[in-house]
C-alpha positions in Angstrom: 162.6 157.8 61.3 161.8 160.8 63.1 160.9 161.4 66.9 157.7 162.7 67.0 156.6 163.3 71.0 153.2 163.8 72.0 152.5 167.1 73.7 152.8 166.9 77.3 149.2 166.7 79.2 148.4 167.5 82.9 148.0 164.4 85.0 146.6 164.6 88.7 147.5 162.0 90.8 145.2 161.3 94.2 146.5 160.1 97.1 144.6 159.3 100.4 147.3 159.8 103.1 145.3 159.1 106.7 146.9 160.9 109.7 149.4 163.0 107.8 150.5 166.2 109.1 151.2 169.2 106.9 155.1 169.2 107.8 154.6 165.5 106.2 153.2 167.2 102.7 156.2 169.5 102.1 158.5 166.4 102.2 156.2 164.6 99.9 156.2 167.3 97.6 159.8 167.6 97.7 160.6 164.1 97.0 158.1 164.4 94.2 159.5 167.3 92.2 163.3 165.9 93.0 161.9 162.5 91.3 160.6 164.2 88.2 163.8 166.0 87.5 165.7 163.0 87.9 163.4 161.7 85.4 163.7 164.5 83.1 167.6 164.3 82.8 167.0 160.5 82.2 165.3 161.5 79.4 162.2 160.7 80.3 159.7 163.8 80.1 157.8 164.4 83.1 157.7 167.7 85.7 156.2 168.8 89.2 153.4 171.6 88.9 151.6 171.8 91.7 150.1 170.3 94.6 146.7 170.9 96.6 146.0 168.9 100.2 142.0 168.4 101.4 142.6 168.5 105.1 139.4 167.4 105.8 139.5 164.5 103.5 143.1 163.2 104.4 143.6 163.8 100.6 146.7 164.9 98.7 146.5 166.3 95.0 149.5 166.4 92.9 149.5 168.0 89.0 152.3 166.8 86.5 152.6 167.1 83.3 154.2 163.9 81.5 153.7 163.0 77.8 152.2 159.7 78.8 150.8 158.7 82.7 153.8 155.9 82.8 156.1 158.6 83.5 154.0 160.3 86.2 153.8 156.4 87.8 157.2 156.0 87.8 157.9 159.9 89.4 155.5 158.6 92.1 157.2 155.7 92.8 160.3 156.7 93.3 159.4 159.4 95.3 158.1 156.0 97.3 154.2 156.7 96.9 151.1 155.0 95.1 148.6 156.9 94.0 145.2 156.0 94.3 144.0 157.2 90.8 145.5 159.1 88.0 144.0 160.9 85.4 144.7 163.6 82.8 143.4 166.8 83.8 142.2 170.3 82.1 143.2 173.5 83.4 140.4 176.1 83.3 140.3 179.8 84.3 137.3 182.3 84.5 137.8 185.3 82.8 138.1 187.6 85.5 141.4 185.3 86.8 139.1 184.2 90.1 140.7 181.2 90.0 141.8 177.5 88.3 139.9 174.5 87.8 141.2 171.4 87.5 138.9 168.4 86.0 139.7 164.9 86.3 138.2 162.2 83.9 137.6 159.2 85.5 136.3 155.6 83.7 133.6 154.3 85.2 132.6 150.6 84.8 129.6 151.6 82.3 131.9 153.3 79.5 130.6 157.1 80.9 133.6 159.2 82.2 132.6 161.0 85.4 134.8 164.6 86.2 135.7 165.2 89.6 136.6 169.0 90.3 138.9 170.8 92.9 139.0 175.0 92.5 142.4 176.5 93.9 
């Protein structure tokens, strides 16, 4: 039987974090990315890309790249969060390199997928 992985896809996890000052975001990322590579040298494929914070909407953005969403779960957790949604995400860049944009796919409850977008 051979071991045939699935190519690893870009997962963006959303959490809504209330009253949480910047200093708070670097620990968060921190713990994040030392999660993933704890999970990585389990064996279990999963890595820290980036992370984006909406001030204004109290909102934290974190991109991994797992070869299923389990694995991004589980880095969340034991970096002691709970995301609020998680979905796999496309990276996209203009020709001219004036940026990235991410898309999330959301389900909705009538079988459409709706895309949210964030530009860095």
């Amino acid at each position: 039987m051979d071991d045939k992985r699935s190519a690893p896809t870009c997962y963006l996890a959303e959490i809504f974090e209330p009253r949480r000052a910047a200093a708070g975001q670097s620990a968060e990322v921190a713990r994040i990315r030392r999660a993933a590579e704890r999970l990585s040298l389990a064996g279990i494929s999963v890595r820290y890309v980036r992370s984006l914070y909406i001030t204004e909407e109290e909102t934290a953005l974190h991109v991994l790249e797992a070869e299923e969403q389990a694995a991004v779960e589980q880095a969340l957790q034991e970096a002691g969060l709970e995301a609020d949604r998680i979905g796999p995400v496309i990276e996209m860049a203009d020709e001219g390199g004036a940026g990235l944009r991410w898309q999330l796919r959301q389900p909705r409850g009538d079988g459409s997928t709706g895309v949210a977008s964030a530009v860095r």
